[in-house]
C-alpha positions in Angstrom: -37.2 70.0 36.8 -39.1 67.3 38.9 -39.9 65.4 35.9 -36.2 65.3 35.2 -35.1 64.0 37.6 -38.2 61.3 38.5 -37.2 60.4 34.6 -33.7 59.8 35.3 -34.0 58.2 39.2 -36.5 55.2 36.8 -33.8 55.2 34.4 -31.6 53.8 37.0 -33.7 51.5 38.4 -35.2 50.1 34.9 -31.5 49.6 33.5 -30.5 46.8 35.7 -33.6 45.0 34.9 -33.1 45.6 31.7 -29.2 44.2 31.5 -30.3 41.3 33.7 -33.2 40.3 31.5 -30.8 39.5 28.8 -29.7 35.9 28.5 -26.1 34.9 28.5 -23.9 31.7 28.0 -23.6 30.2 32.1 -21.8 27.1 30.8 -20.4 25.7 27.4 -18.3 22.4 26.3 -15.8 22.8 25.3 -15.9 25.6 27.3 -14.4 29.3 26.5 -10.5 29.7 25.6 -10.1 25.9 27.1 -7.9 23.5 24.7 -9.3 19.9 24.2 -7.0 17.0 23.5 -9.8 15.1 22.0 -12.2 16.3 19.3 -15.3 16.9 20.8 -18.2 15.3 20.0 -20.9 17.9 20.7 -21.0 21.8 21.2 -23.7 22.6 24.5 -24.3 26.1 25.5 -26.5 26.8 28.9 -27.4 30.2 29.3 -28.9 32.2 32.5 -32.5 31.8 31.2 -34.9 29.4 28.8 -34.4 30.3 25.3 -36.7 30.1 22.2 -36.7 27.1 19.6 -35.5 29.7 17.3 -31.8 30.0 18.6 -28.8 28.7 16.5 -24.8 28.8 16.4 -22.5 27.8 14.1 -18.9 26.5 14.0 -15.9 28.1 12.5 -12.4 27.2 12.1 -9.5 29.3 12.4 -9.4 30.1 8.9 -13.4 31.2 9.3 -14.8 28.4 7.2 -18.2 27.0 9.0 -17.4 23.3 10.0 -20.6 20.9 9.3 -22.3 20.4 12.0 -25.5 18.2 12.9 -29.3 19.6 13.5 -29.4 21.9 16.5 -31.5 21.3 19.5 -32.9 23.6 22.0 -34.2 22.6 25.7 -35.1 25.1 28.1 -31.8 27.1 28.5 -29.7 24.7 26.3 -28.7 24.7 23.4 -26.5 21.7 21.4 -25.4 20.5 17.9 -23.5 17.2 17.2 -19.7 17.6 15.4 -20.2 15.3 12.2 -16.6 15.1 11.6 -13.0 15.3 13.8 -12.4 18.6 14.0 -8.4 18.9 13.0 -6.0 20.4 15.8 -6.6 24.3 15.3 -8.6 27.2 17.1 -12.6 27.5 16.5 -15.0 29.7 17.2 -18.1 29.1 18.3 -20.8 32.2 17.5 -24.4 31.9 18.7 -27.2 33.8 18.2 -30.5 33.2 20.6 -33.8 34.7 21.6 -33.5 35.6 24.8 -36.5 35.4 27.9 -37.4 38.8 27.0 -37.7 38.4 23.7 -35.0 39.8 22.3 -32.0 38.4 19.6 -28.7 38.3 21.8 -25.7 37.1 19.8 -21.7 37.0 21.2 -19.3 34.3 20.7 -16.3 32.1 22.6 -13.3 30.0 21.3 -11.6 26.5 21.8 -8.3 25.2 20.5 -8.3 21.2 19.5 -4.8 20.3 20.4 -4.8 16.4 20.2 -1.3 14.0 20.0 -0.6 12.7 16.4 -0.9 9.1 16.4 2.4 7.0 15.7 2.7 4.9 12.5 3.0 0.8 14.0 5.7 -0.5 12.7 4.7 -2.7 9.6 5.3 -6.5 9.8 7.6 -6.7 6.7 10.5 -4.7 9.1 9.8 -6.7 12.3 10.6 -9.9 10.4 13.5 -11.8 12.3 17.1 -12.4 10.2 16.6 -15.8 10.2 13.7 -15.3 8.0 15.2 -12.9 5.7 18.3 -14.8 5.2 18.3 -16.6 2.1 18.5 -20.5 2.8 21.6 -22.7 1.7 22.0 -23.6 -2.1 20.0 -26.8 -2.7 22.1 -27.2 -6.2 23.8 -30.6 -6.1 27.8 -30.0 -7.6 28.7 -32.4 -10.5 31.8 -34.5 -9.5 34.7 -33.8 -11.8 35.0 -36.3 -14.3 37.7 -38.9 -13.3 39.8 -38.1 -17.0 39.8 -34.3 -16.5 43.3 -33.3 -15.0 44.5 -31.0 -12.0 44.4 -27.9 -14.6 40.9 -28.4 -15.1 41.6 -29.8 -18.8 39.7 -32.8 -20.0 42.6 -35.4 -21.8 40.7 -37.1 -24.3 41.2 -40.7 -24.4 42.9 -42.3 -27.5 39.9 -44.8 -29.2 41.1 -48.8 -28.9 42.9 -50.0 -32.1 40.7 -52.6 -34.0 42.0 -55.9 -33.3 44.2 -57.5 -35.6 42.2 -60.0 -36.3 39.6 -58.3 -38.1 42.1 -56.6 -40.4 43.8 -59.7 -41.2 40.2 -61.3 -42.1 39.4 -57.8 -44.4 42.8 -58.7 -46.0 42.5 -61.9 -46.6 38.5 -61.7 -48.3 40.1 -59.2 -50.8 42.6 -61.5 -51.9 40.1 -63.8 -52.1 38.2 -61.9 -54.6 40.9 -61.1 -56.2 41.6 -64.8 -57.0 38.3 -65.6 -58.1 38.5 -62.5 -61.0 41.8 -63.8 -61.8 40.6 -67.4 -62.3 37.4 -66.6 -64.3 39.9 -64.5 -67.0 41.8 -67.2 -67.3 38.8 -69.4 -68.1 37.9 -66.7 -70.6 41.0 -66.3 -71.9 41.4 -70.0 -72.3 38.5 -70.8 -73.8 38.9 -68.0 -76.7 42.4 -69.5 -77.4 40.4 -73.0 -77.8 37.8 -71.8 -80.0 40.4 -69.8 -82.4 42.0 -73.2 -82.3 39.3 -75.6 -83.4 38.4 -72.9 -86.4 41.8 -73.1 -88.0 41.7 -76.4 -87.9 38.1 -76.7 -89.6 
């Protein structure tokens, strides 16, 4: 019954040790349930004691696909690992696993929500551009003056052509009568000199 009870009054001062030998998270950015506006850069963990080379955690969003992230490094009681890419406004979860002072694998986990503003579009410089240089400029076509002849109804009176003078058709008259004079005068010839050869052979 001794034995008992020596067994159990150790029990109660080992356990203590025990729990206090295991490691645990101290500190951690970004740190547990907190919401970032920015994407972080880094995930750090600091626990209570050194931990071993050995110690890892990976990233998960709230979907629980692992988001990349860059080699892990372990100093002392920290542990860190680079974000390789903006992590997109959502919940993660961070779950490490470590081996702890006493030697021992100790694993839990924390979460983080990325919250960050949506950036606004900047007005492109097509729509900024002022009226004046939108407006389209004054016609530089030059209007044709209505021709002097065309009248008030916008119909064009043609213009009669000038008579030929008188003159000229008085001079066309009078060289056809002159040809005609000069046929008429070489029939006669040749009329008159048939009548004078019919002549002289009746008389031969």
């Amino acid at each position: 019954m001794k034995r008992i009870l020596f067994i159990c009054l150790a029990a109660l001062f080992l356990l203590p040790g025990i729990a206090m030998a295991h490691s645990k998270i101290t500190v951690s950015t970004p740190a547990k349930e907190e919401t970032v506006t920015v994407s972080p850069a880094e995930i750090s963990m600091t626990f209570n004691t050194d931990i071993e080379k050995l110690s890892q955690f990976k990233l998960l969003d709230e979907s629980g696909k692992q988001v990349p992230t860059g080699d892990i490094a372990v100093h002392k009681a920290t542990m860190s690992g680079s974000v390789t890419e903006p992590l997109k406004n959502g919940a993660y979860t961070v779950k490490w696993t470590i081996i702890g002072a006493d030697g021992h694998a100790v694993d839990g986990e924390y979460a983080f929500t990325v919250n960050a503003p949506e950036a606004t579009p900047s007005p492109s410089p097509e729509a900024t551009a002022t009226p004046a240089e939108t407006s389209s400029s004054p016609s530089a076509e030059v209007t044709e003056a209505p021709d002097a002849s065309a009248s008030a109804d916008g119909n064009v009176s043609e213009e009669p052509a000038p008579a030929a003078p008188a003159e000229d058709t008085k001079a066309e008259s009078g060289n056809d009568n002159g040809v005609n004079t000069v046929i008429w005068v070489i029939a006669g010839v040749i009329v008159a000199a048939a009548v004078v050869i019919v002549i002289r052979r009746n008389r031969k």
